[in-house]
ROKOL-955326 format. One line per 3 residues: number of its first residue (from 1); for each residue x, y, z of N, C-alpha, C, CB. Coordinates in Angstrom, 3 decimals, always signed. Each point is the difference from the previous one (the first is absolute). Glycine has a CB too. Layout:
N
NUM	X Y Z X Y Z X Y Z X Y Z; ...
This chain:
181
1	-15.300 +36.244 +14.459 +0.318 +0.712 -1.226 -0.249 -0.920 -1.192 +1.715 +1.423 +1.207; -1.902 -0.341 -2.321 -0.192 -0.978 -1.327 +1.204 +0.238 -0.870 -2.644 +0.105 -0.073; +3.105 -0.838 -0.851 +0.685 -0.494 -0.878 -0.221 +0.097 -1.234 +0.326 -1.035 +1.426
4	-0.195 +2.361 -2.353 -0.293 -0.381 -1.475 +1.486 +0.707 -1.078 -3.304 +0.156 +0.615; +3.516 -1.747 -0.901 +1.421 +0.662 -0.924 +0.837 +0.489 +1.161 -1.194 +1.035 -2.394; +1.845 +0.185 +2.400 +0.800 +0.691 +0.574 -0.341 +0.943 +0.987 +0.898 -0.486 -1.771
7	-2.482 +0.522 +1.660 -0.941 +0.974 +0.963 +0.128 -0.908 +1.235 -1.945 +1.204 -1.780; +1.662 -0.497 +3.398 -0.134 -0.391 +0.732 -1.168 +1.430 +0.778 +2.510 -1.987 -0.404; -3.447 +0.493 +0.807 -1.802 +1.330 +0.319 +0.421 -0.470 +1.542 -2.954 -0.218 -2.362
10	+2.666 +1.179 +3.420 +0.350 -0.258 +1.247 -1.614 -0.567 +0.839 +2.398 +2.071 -0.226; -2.250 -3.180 +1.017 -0.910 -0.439 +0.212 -1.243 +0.713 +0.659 +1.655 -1.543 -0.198; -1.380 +3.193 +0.716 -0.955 +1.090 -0.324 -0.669 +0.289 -0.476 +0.737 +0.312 +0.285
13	-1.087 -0.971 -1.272 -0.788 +0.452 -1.157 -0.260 -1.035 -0.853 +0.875 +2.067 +0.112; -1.383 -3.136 +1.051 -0.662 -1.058 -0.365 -0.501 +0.036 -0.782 -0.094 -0.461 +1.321; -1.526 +1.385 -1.465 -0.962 +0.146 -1.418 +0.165 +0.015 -0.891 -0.737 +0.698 +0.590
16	+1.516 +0.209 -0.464 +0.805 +0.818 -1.560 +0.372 -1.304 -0.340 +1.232 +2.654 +0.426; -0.258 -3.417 +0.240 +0.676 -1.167 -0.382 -1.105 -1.332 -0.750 +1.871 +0.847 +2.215; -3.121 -0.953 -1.255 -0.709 -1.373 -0.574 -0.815 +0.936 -1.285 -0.488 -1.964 +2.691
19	+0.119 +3.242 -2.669 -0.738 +0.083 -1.204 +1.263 +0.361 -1.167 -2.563 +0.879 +1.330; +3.077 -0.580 -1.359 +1.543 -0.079 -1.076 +0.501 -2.142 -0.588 +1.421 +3.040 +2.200; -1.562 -3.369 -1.124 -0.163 -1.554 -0.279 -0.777 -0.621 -0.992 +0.307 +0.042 +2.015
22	-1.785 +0.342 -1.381 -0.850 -0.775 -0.918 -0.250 +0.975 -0.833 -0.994 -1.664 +1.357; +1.404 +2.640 -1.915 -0.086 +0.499 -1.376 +0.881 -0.725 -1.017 -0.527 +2.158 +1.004; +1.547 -2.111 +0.094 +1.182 -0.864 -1.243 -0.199 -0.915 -0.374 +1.453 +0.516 +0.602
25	-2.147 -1.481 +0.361 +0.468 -1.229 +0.248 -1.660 -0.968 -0.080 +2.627 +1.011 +1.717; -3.334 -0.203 -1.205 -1.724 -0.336 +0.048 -0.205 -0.597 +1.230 -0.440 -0.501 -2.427; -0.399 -0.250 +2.949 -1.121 -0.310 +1.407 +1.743 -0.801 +0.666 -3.860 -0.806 -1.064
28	+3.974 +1.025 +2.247 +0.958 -0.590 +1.042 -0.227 -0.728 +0.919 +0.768 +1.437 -0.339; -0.374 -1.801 +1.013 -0.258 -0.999 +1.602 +1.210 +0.226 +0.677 -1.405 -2.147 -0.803; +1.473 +2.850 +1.847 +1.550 -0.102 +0.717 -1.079 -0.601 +1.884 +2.403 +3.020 -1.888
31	-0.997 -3.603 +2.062 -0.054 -0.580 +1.566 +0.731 +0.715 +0.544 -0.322 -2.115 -0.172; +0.113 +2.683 +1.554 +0.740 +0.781 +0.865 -0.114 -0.106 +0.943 +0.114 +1.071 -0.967; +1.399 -1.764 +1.408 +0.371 +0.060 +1.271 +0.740 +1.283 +1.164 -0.021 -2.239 -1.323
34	-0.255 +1.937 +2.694 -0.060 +1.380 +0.999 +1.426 -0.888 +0.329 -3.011 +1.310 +1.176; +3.881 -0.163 -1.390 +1.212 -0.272 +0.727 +0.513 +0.992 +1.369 +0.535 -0.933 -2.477; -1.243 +1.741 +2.048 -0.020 +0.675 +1.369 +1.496 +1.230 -0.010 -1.329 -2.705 +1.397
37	+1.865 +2.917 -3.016 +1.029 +0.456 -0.037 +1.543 -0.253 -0.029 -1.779 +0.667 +0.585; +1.650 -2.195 -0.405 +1.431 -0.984 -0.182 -0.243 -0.381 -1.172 +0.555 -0.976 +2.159; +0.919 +0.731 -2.904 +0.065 -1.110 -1.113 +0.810 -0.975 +0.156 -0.478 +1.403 -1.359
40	-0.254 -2.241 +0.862 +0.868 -0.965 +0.124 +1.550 -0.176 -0.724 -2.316 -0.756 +0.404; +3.114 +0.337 +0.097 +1.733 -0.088 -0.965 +0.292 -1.309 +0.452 +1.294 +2.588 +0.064; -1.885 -3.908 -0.293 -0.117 -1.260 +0.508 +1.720 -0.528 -1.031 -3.629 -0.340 +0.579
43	+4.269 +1.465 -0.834 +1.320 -0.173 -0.741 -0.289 +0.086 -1.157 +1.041 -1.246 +1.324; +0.167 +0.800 -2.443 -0.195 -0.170 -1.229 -0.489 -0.535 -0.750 +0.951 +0.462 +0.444; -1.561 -0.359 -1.701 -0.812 -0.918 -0.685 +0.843 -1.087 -0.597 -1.647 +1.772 -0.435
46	+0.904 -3.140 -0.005 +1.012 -0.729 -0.581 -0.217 +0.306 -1.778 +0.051 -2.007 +2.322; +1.098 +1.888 -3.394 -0.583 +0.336 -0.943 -1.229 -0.210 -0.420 +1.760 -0.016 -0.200; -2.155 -1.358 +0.141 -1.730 +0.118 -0.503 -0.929 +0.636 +0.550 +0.225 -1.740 -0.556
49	+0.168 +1.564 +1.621 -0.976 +1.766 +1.085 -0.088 +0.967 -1.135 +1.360 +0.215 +2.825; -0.238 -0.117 -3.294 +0.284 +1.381 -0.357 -0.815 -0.099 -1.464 +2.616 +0.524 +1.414; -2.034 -1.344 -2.238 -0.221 +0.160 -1.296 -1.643 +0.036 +0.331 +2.346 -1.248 -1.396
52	-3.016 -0.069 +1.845 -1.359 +0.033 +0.521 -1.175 +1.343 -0.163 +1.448 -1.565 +1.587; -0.732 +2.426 -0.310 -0.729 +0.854 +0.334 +0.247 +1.107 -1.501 +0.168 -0.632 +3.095; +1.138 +0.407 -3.730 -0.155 +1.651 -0.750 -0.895 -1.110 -1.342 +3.068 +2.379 +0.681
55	-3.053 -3.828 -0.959 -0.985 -0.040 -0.835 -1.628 -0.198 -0.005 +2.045 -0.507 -0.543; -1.696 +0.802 +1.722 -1.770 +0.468 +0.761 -0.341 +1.157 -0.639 +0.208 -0.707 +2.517; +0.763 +1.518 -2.306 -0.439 +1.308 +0.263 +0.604 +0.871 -1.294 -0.061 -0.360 +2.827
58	+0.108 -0.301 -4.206 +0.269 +0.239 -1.008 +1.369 +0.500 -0.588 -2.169 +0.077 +0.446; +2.929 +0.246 +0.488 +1.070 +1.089 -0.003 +1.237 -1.244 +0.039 -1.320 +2.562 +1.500; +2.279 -2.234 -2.076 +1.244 -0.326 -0.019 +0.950 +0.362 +0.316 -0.701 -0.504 -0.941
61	+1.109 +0.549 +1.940 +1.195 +0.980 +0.323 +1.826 -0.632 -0.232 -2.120 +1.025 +2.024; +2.770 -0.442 -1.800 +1.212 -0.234 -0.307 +0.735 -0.764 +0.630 -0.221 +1.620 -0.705; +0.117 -2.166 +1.963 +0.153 -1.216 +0.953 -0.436 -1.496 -0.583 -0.486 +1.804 +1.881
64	-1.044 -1.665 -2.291 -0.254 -0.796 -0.951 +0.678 -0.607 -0.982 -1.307 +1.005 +0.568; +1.733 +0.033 -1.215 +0.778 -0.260 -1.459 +1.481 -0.379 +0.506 -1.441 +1.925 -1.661; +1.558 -1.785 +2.797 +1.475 -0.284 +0.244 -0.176 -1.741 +1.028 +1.030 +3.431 +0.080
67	-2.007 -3.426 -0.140 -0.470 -1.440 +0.368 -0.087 -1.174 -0.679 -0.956 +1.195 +1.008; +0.328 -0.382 -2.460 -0.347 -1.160 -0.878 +1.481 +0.296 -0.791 -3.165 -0.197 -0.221; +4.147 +0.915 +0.223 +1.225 +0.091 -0.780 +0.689 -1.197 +0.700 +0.141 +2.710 -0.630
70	+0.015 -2.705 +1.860 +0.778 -0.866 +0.952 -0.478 -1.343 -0.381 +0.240 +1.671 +1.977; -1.765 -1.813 -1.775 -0.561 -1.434 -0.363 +0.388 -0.331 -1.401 -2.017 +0.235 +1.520; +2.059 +0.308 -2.839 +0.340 +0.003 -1.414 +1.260 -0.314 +0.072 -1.489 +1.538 -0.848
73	+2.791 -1.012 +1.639 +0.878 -0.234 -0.175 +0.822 -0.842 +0.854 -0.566 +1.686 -1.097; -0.511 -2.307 +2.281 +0.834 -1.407 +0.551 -0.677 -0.733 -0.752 +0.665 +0.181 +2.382; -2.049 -0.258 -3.162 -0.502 -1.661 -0.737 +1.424 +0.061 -1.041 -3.512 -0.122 -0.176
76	+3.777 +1.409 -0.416 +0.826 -0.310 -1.276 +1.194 -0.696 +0.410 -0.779 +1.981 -1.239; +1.093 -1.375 +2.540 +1.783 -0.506 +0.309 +0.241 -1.290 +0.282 +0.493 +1.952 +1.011; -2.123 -2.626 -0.405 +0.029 -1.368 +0.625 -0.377 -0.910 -1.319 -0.787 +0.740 +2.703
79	+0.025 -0.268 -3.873 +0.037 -0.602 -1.325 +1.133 -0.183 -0.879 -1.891 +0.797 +0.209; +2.668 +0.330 -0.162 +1.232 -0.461 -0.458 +0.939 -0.518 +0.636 -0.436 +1.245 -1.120; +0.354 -0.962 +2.331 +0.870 -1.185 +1.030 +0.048 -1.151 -0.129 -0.360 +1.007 +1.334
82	-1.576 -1.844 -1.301 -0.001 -1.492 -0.552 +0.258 -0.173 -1.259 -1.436 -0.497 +1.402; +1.425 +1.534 -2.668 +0.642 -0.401 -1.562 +1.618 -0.227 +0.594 -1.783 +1.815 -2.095; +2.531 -1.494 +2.566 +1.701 +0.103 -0.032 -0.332 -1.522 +0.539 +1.473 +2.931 +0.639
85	-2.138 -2.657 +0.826 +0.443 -1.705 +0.325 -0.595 -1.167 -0.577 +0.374 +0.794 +1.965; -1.503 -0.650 -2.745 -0.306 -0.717 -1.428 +1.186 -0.574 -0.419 -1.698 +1.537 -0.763; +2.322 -0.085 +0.094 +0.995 -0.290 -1.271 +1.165 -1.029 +0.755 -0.340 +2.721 -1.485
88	+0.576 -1.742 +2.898 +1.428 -0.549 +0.612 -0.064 -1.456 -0.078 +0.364 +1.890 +1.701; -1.536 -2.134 -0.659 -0.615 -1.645 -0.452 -0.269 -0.911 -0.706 -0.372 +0.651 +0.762; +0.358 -0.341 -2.341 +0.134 -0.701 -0.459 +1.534 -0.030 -1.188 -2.763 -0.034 +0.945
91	+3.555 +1.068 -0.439 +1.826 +0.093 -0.623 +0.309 -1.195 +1.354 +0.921 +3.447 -1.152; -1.239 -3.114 +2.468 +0.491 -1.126 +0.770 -0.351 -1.500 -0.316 -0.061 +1.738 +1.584; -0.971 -1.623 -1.897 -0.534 -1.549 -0.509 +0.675 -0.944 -0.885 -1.861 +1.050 +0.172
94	+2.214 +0.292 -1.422 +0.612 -0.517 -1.393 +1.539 -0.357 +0.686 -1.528 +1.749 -2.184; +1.794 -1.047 +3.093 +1.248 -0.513 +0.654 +0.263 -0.758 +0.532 +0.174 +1.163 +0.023; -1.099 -1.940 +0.388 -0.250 -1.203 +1.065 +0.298 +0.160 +1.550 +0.585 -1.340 -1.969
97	-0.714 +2.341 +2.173 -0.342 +0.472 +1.497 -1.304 -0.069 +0.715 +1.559 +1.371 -0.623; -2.160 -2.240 +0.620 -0.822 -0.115 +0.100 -1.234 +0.477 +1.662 +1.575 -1.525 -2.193; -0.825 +0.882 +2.869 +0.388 +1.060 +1.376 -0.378 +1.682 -0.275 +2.321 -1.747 +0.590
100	-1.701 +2.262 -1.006 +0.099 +1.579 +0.023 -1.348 +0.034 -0.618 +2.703 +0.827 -0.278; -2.824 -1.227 -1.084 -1.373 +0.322 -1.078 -0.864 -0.267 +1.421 +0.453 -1.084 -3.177; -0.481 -0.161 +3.499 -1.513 +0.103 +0.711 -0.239 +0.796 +0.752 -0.206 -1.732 -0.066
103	+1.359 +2.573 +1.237 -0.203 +1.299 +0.573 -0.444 +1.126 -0.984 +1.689 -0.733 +1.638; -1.352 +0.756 -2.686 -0.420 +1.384 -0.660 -1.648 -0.023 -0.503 +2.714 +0.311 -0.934; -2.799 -1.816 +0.579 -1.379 -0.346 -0.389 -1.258 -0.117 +1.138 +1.410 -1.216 -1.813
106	-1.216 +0.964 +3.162 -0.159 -0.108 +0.897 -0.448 +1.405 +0.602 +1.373 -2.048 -0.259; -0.377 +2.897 +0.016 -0.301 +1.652 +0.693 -0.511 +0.308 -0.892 +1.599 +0.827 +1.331; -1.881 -1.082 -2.475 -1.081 +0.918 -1.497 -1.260 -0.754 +1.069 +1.412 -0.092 -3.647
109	-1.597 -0.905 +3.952 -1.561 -0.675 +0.412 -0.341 +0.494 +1.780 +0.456 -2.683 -1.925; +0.908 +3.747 +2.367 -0.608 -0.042 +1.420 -0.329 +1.549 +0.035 +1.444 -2.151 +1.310; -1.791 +2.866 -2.867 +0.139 +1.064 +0.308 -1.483 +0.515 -1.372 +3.306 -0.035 +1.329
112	-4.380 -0.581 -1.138 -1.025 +0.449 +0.033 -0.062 -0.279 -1.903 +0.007 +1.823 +2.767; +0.328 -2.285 -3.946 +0.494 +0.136 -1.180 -1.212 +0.166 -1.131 +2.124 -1.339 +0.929; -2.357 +1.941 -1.538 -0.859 -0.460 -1.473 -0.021 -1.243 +0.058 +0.626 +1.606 -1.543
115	-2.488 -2.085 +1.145 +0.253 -1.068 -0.156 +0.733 -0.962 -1.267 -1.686 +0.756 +1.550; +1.920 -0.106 -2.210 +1.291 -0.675 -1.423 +1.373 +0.368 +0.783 -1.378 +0.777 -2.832; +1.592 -0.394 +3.635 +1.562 -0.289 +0.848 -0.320 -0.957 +1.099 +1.093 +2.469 -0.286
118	-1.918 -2.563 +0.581 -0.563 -1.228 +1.030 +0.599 -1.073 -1.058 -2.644 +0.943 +1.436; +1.552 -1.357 -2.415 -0.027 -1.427 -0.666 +1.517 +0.426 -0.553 -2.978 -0.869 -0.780; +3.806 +1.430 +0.521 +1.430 -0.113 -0.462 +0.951 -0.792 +1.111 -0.366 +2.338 -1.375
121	+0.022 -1.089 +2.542 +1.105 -0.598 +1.200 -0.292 -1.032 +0.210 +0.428 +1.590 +1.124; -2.144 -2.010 -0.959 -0.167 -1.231 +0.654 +0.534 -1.260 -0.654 -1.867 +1.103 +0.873; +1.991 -0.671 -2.213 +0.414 -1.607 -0.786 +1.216 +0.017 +0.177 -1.480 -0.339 -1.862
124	+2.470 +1.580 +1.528 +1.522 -0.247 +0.469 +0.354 -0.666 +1.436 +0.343 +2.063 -1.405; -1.301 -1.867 +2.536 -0.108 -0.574 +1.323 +0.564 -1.324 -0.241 -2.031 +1.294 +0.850; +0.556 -1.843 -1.759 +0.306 -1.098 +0.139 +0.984 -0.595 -0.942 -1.992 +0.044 +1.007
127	+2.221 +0.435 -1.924 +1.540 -0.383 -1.183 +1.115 +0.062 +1.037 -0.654 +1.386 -2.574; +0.747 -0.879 +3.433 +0.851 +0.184 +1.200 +0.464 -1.137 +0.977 -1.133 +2.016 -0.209; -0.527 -2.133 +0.664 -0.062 -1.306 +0.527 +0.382 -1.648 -0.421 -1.452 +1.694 +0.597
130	+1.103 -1.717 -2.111 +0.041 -1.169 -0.670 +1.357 +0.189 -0.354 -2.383 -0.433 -0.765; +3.304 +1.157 +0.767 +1.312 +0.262 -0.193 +0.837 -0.622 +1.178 -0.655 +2.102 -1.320; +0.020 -1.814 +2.726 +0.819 -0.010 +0.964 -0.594 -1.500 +0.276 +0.540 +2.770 +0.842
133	-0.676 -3.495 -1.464 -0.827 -1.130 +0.313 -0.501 -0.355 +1.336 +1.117 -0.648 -1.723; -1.983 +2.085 +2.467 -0.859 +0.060 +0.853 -1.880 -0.226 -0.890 +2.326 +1.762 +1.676; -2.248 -2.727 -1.195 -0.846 -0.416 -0.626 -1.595 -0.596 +1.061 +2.452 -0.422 -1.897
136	-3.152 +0.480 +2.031 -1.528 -0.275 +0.703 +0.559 -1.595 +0.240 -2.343 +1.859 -1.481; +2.607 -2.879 +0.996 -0.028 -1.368 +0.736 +1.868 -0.070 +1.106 -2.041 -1.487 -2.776; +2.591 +2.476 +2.086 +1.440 -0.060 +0.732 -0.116 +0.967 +1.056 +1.446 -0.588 -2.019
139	-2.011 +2.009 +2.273 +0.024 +0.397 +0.752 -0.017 -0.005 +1.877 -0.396 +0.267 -2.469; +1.556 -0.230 +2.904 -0.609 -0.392 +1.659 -1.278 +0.756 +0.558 +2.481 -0.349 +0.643; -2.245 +1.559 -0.860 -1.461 +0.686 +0.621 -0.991 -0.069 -0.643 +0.929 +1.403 +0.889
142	-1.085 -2.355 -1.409 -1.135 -0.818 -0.373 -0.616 -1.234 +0.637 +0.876 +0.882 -1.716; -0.247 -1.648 +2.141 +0.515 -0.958 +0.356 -1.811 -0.605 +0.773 +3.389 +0.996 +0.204; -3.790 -0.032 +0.617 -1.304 -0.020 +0.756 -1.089 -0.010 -1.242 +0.919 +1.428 +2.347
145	-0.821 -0.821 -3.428 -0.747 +0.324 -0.875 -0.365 -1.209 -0.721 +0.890 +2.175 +0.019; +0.436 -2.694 -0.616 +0.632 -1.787 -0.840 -0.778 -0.616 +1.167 +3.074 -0.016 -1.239; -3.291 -0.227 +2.346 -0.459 -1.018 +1.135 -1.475 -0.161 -0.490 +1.615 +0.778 +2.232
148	-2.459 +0.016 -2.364 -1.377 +0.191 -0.133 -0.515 -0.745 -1.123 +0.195 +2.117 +0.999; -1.090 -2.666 -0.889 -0.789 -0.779 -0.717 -0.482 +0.718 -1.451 -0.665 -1.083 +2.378; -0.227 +2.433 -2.273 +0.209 +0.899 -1.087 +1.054 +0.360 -0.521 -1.461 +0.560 +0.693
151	+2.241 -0.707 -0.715 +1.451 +0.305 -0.568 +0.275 -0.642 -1.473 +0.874 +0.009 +2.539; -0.315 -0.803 -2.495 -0.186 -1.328 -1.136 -1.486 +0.726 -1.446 +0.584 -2.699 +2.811; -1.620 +2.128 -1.956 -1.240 +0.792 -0.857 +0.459 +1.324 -1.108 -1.562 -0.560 +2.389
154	+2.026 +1.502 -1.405 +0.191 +1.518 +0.055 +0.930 -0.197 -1.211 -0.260 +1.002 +2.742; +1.281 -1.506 -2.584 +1.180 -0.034 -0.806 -0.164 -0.434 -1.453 +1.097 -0.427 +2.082; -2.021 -0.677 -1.927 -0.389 -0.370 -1.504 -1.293 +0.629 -0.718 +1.064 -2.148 +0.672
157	-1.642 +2.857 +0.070 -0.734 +0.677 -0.890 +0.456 +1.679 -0.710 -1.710 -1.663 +1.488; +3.329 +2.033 -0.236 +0.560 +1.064 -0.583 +1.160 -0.323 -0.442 -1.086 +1.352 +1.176; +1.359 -2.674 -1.438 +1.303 -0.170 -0.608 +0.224 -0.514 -1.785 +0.401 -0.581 +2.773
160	+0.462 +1.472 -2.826 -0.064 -0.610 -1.468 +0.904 -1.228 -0.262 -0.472 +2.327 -0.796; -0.192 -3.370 +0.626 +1.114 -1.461 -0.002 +0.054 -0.091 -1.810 -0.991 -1.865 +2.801; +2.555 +0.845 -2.814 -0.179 -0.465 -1.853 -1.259 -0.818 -0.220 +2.661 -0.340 -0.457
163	-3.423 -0.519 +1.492 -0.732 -1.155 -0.378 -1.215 +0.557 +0.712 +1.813 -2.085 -0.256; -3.174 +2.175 -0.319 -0.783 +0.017 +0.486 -0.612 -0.900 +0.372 +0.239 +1.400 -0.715; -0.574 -2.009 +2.168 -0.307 -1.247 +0.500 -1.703 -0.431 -0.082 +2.264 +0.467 +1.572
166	-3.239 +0.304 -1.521 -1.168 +0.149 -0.768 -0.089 -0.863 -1.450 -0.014 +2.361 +1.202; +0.864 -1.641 -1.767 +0.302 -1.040 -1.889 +0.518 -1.442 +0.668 +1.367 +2.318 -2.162; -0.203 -2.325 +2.971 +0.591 -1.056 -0.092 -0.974 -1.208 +0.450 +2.177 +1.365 +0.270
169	-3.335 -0.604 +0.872 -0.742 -1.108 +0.543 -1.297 -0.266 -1.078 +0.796 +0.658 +2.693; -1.350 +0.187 -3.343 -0.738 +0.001 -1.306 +0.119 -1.372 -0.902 +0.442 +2.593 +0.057; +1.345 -2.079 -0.197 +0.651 -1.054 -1.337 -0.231 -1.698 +0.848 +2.571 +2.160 -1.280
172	-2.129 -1.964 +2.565 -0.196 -1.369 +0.223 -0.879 -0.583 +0.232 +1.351 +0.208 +0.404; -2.711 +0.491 +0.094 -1.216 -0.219 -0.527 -0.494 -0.734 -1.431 +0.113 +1.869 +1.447; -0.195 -0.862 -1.744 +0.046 -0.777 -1.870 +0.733 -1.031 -0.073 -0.012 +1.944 -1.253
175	+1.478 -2.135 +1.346 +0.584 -1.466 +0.093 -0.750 -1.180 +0.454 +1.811 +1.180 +0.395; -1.991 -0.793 +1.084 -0.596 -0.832 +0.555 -1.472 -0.045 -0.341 +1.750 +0.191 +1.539; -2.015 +0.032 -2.509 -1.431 -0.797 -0.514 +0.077 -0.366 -0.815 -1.201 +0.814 +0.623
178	+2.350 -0.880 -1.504 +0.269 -0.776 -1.217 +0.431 -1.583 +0.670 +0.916 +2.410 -1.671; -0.219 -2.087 +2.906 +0.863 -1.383 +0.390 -1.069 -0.778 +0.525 +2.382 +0.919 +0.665; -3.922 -0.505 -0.362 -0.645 -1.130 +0.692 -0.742 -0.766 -0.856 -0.097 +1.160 +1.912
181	+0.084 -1.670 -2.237 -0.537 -0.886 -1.528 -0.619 -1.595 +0.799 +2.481 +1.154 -2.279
């Protein structure tokens, strides 16, 4: 059978059906398979099955729309979910709970976020961290990491120190060519 709008053409009347097609529609190509009178019901579709096939096939139906309502209205609930634990996270912070904030900041980052709630939580992470004076050279589960030869390296090219040791070895450079006389 064919499908137009609300019409249904019974697959009887095939002809009728492909020349009604390409009037509407112009030159076609269909593939056809012999089923021999079974259909398949391989179960239910999964939504994108669904949405998929009806935006194949131009039509929108009301399952659809109750698909993309559902999808519209868990992104919204899970967006404002990570704003509360944003906010909560950082009233806990100002409190010095520091503990709790990083759970709230922590579940904003395990739950998929904008990336401007990413770079928010992620820096409170670490305001968290430098709070709890868990820190990269104190840490135990690190400990294998601190062992490694790259380590050291790693640290000073991402660490921000008061003295930059580059200048300091510079300056004594220069000294030391004044002192050899």
């Amino acid at each position: 059978s064919a499908v137009f709008g609300t019409e249904i053409w019974p697959a009887a009347e095939y002809g009728r059906t492909m020349y009604t097609i390409r009037q509407r529609i112009g030159p076609l190509l269909m593939r056809m398979q012999k089923r021999y009178g079974k259909i398949e019901t391989g179960g239910e579709f999964t939504e994108k099955e669904i949405i998929r096939a009806e935006r194949n096939s131009g039509v929108v139906s009301s399952k659809v729309r109750e698909i993309q309502m559902q999808n519209y209205l868990r992104k919204k609930e899970l967006k404002e979910r990570r704003e509360n634990d944003l906010r909560e996270g950082l009233r806990l912070y100002k409190n010095a709970k520091y503990e709790e904030a990083l759970e709230k900041f922590e579940s904003v980052l395990g739950t998929k976020p904008e990336p401007d709630e990413a770079a928010v939580a992620s820096y409170n992470v670490a305001c968290c961290y430098s709070k709890l004076n868990q820190r990269i050279r104190t840490d135990p589960d690190l400990a294998n990491a601190r062992a490694s030869p790259e380590f050291d390296p790693l640290l000073k090219r991402f660490d921000e120190s008061f003295i930059n040791e580059n200048a300091i070895n510079a300056i004594k450079s220069i000294f030391g060519i004044f002192n050899k006389k």
